[in-house]
N, C-alpha and C positions, 0 to 999 in steps of 0.2 A: 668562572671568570673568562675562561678561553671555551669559541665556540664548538660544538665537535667536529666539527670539517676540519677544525686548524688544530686538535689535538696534536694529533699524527706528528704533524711538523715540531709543535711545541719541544714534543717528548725527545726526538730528534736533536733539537737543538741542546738542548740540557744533557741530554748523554752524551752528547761530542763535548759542552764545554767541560761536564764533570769528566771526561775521560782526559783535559787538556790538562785541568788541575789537580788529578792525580796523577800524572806523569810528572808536572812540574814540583811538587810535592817530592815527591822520589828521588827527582834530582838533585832538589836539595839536600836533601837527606844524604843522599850519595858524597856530595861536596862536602858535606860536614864529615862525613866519616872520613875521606881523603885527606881533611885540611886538619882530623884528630892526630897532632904529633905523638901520643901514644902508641898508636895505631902498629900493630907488628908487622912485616911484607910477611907473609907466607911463600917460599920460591920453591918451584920444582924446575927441573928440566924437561923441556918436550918441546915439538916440532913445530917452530913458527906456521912454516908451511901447512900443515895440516890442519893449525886453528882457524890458518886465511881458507882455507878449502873448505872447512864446515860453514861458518861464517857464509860465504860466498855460497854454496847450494842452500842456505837457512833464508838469505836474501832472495831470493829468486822469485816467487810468488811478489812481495813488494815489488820486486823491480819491475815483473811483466804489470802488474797494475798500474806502472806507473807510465809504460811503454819504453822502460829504459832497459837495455842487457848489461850484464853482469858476467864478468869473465874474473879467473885467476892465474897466472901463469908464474915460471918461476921455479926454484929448486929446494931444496929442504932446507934448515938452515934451523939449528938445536940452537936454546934457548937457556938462560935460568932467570926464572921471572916468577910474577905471582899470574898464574895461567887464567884465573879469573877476570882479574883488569883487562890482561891483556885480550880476551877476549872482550870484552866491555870496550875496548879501545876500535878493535876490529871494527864492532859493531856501529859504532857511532860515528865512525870513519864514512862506512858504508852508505850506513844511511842517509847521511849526508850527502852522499855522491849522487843518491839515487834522487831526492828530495827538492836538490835544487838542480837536476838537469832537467836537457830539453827532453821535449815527445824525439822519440825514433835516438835518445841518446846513450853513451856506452860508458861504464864503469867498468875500470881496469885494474884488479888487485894484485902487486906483482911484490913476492918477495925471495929477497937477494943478499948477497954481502957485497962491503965495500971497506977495502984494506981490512978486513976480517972484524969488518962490525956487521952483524945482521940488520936487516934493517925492512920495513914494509912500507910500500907507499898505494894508496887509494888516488887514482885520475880516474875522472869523470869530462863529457864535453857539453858541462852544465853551463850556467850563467856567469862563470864567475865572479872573482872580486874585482873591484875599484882599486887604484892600488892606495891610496887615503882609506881605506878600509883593513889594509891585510894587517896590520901591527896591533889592531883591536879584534879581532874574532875569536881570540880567545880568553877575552873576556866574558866575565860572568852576566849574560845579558845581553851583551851583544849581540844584535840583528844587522846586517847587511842591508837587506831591501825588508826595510819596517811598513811601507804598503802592504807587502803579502805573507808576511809572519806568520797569522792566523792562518791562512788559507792552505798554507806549508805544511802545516804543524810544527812540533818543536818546540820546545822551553826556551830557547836560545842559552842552555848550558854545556850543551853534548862537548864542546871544543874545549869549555872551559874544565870538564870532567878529562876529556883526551890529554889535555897540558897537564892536569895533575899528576894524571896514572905515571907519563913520559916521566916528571918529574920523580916522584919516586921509586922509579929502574933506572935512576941517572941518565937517561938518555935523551938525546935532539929533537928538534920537530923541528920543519923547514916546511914555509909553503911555495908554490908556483903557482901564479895565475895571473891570466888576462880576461878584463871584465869581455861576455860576450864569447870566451872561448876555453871556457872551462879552469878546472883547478887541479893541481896537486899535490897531496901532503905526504910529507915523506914522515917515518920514525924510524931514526939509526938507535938500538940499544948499544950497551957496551958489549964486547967481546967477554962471554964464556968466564 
């Protein structure tokens, strides 16, 4: 049906959308186990800090592809959580940073306490939001700029999975941003 000069591209095409649709897939999948109230936390203690540290060198490859830098800075700051989310939170945080900033742009993972609640926040000096947009993104679905959705990649779930996790370690989420000059998401857990 397709001639062979246009193979090539065909097969191309089909493995980027089948790779879209098993991501999107997963993250479903992922939401349902979140949103199963059965569902037990498993919690250890261990070092906020040092999952944003792995996290942050795991990104690095993405980030120079994307011509974005990736920085961590910050002090240690012990935890009791389910360390799996929370790195699932890291990551999605991240990626995100890196995903919708500009060429030559910088991701800054900086975690800290505040009045003795730990807390991480991902800034990026990406595109950011509208502010008609900030009360929806983390919604299941929700796309910001639906022009270039595809071209981004992304399920448009990663935030709606970030508000779950937050949710179930009781903790905050706050965002910051000006459309045009970046974003930033904070998550304060509870104190210890």
């Amino acid at each position: 049906m397709v001639p062979p000069e246009e193979i090539g591209s065909f097969a191309q095409k089909i493995e980027k959308n089948a790779r879209r649709l098993l991501s999107l897939i997963n993250d479903i999948i992922r939401l349902s186990e979140l949103d199963s109230s059965n569902t037990q936390l498993l919690v250890e203690k261990f070092d906020l800090f040092e999952e944003a540290q792995i996290c942050v060198e795991n990104m690095q490859i993405y980030a120079e592809k994307n011509d974005v830098t990736i920085t961590y800075e910050g002090g240690h700051q012990e935890i009791t959580a389910n360390r799996e989310m929370i790195n699932e939170l890291i990551n999605n945080l991240c990626a995100n940073a890196i995903r919708y900033n500009k060429k030559n742009g910088s991701v800054k993972v900086r975690v800290d306490s505040s009045q003795g609640h730990p807390y991480i926040s991902v800034a990026d000096t990406g595109i950011g939001i509208a502010k008609e947009d900030q009360e929806r993104i983390f919604e299941r679905f929700y796309r910001v700029d639906k022009s270039r959705s595809k071209q981004r990649g992304g399920t448009g779930l990663g935030l709606s999975i970030v508000k779950h996790i937050v949710d179930c370690h009781n903790g905050t989420i706050s965002l910051r941003s000006e459309l045009g000059h970046g974003t930033e998401i904070t998550i304060l857990l509870p104190a210890k």
